[in-house]
C-alpha positions as CSV (number, residue, x, y, z in Angstrom):
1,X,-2.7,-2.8,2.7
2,X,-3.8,-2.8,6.3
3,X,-3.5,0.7,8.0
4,X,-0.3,-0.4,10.0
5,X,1.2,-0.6,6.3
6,X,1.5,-4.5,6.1
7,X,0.6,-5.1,2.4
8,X,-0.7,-8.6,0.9
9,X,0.9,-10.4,-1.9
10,X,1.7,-13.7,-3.5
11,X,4.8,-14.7,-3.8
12,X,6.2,-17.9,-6.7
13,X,5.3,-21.5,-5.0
14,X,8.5,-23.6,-5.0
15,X,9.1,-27.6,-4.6
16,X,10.0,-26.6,-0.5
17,X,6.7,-23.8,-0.2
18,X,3.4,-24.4,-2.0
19,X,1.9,-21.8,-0.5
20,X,2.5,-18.7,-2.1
21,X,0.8,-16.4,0.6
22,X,3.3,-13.6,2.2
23,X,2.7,-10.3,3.6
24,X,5.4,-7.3,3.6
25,X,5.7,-4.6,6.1
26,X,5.9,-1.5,4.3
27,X,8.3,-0.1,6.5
28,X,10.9,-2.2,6.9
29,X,10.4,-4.6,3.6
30,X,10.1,-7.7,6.0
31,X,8.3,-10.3,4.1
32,X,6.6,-13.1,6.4
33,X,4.4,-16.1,5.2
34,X,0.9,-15.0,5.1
35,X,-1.9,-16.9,6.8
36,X,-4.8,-14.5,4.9
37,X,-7.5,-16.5,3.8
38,X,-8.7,-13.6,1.3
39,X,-6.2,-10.7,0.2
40,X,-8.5,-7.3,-1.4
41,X,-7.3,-6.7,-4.9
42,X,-7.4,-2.9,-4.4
43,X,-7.8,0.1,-1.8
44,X,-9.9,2.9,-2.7
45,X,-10.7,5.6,-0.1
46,X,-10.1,3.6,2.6
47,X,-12.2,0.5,1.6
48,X,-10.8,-2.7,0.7
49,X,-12.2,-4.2,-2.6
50,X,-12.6,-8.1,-2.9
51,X,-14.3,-10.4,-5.4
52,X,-16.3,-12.8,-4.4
53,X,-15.9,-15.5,-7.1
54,X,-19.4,-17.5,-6.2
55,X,-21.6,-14.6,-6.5
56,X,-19.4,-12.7,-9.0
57,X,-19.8,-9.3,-6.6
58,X,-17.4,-7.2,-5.5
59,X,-17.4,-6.2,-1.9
60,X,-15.8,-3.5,-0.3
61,X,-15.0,-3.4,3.3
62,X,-13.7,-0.2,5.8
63,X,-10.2,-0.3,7.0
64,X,-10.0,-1.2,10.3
65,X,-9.7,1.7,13.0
């Protein structure tokens, strides 16, 4: 989750969207089509984790201020 509280997800591809990308606003529970190219898998004290699959590491990033 981003701290404006816009959260990342993936949503079920259909025949009409491939592209299961969305991300929600916390607040208001608007869902939009996401244009992410990487989503973190968790938050942990304001870091966001990620995997990188080539390198099997994990890296963690701050929040953005």
């Amino acid at each position: 989750m981003t701290d404006d509280g816009v959260a990342f997800g993936l949503g079920a591809s259909t025949a009409a969207e491939a592209d299961p990308r969305v991300t929600v606003n916390v607040a208001t529970g608007q869902v939009k089509a996401g244009d992410y190219i990487v989503a973190p898998f968790d938050d942990y004290s304001g870091y966001g984790l990620f995997w990188d699959n080539p390198t099997n590491t994990m890296v963690a990033y701050p929040h953005a201020k």
